[in-house]
N, C-alpha and C positions, 0 to 999 in steps of 0.2 A: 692745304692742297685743294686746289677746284677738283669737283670730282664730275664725272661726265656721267650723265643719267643712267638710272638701271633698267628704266624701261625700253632703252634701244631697241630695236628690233633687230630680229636676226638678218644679215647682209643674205641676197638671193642669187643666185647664178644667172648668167646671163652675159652680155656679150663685155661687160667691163670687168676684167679679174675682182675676185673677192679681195687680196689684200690690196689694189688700186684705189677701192672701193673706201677701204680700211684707212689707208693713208690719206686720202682725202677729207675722212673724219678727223683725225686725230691733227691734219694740218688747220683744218678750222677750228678747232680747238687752241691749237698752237698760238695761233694770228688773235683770235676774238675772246680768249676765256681764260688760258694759264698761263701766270705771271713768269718770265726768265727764271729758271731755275727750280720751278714747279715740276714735283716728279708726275709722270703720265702714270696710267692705271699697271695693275703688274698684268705679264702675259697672260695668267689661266683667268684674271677678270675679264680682259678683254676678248677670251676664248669663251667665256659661257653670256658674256652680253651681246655678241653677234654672233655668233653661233657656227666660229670659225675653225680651226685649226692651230696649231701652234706653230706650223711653218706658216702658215698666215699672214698671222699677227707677227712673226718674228720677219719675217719679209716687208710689211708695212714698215716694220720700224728699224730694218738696216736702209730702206730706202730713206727714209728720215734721216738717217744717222750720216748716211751718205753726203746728204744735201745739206748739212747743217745744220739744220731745223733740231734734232735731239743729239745728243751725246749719254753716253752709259757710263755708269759709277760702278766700279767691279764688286759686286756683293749688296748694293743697296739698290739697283734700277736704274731706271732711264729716264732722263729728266730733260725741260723746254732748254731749250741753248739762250743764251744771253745774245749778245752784238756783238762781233767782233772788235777787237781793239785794232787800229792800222796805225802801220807805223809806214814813215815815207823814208828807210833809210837812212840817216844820219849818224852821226857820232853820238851818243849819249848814253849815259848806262841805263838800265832796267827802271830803278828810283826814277831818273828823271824824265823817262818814258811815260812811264805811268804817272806821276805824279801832272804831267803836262795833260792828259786827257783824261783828269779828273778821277781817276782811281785812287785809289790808299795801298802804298804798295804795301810788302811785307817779305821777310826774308826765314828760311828757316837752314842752318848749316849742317847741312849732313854728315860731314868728317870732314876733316884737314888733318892733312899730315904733311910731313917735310919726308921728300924721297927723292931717289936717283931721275934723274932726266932721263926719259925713253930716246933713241934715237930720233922718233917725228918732233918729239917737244926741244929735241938739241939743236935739230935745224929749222925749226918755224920761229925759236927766241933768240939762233947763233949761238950758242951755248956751244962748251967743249968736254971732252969728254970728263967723266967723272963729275961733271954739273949738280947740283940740286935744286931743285925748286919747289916751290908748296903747290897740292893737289889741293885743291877745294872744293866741294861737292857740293850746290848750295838749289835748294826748290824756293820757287822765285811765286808769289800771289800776288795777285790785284784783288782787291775786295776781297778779301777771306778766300780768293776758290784759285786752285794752284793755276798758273799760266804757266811757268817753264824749270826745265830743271836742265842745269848748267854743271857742266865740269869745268872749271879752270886752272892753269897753269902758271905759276906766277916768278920770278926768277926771284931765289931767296937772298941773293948777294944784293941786289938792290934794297930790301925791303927786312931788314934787320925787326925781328921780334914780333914779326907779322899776326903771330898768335893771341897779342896782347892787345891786340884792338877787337874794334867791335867791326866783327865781320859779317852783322845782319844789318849794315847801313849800307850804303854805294861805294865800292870799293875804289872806283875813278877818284870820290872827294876825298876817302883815306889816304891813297897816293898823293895829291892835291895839298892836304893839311898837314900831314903827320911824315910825309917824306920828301914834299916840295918837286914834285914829278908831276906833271900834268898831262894827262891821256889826251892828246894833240892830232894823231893820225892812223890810220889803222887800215888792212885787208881782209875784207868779208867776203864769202862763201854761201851761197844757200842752196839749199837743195830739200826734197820734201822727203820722206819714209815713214812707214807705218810703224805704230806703237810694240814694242816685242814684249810679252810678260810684265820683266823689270821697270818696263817706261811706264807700261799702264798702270801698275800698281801705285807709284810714286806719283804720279799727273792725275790719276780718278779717272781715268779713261777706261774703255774696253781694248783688250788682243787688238790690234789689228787698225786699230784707231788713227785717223791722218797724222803726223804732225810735221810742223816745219823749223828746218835743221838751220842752224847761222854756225860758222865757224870763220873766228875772228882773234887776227893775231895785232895786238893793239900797241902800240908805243910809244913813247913821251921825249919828243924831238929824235935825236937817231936812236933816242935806246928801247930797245925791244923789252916789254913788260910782262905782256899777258897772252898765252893760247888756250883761247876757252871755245868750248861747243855746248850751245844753247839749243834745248828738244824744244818748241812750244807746241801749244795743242793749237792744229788747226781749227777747230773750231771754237775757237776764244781769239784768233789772231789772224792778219792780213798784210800784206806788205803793197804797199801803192809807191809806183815809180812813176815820174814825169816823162816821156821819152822826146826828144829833139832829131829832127833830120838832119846831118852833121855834112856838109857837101863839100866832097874832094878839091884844095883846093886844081 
């Protein structure tokens, strides 16, 4: 880790707030010194190397945290932010998201279980009542560092013995290969919410943390496959749309 000098001087009062002051440092830092991923100094250093306060320094760096520039790990600090990954909307799974903009994905399966269909998952797959389908709880990384953690839905009548494959690959090519079903068309969703407890824990975020919400019900010519909701962390992720003026005829 770069570490930022101990000889700093203490920040002085005056007409620019002290953590203004504070952030301005640690963004030149940011830009010119520590590498993506590089954790910054902890709170009580950077409280006795400027000679600040801990709402401060803790205001410098939600203003960061804010802006993109750092993100918090819950229990180990606060670290430079990487690049956002963007994605322009399309059909594709996570694997081939990532693997397309030069990441190395990776999958970890949190549980799978076979259960009753809720009434939301009866009618986003057409399901009737008494339905089952497999839950699948899966934290989705790019380069070792988690980008999203996904619930999915998946109808078990279609997809006999689903347990029996490998379910840290792309589950679009498993339907693809092993069930001759091919994810063809799909209804997406987005919307942004902050990280609650649970999210942050699982994603390395802090409470409170942006992230941006996809809910997508996917299916392979008219049959209805998959309802999954994917948390990313905004600050690891962007979404870029083309827009066209569409003129009445």
């Amino acid at each position: 880790m770069t570490k930022i000098a101990d000889e700093s001087p203490a920040l002085e009062a005056g007409p620019v707030p002290k953590h203004a002051q504070l952030r301005a440092i640690l963004l030149e830092r940011i830009e010119n010194t520590l590498a993506p991923h590089a954790a910054i100094p902890a709170e009580r250093k950077l409280m006795t190397q400027y000679g600040v306060s801990r709402s401060t320094v803790r205001e410098a760096i939600r203003q960061l945290v804010e802006e993109g520039r750092l993100y918090g790990v819950h229990g180990k600090g606060t670290f430079v932010a990487g690049e956002r990954v963007q994605t322009d909307l399309h059909l594709a799974s996570f694997t081939e998201d990532m693997r397309r903009r030069g990441l190395i994905p990776a999958t970890i399966v949190s549980s799978f279980a076979l259960v009753d269909a809720s009434l939301e998952v009866r009618a986003a797959l057409g399901l009737g009542a008494n339905a089952r389908v497999y839950e699948i709880d899966r934290l989705r990384l790019a380069g070792g560092i988690p980008m999203a953690f996904e619930r999915g839905y998946y109808k078990a009548e279609l997809l006999p013995d689903l347990e029996s494959k490998d379910l840290t690959r792309s589950l679009y090519a498993t339907f693809a290969t092993e069930y001759g079903l091919r994810i063809d068309n799909a209804e997406q969703t987005v919307w942004a919410e902050t990280a609650d407890a649970g999210a942050a824990e699982v994603l390395g975020v802090t409470e409170g943390a942006p992230l941006i919400v996809f809910r997508r019900t996917s299916a392979a010519g008219s049959a209805f496959m998959e309802y999954v909701t994917s948390w990313y962390r905004g600050d690891r992720y962007q979404v870029h749309m083309s827009l066209n003026l569409q003129h009445q005829p």
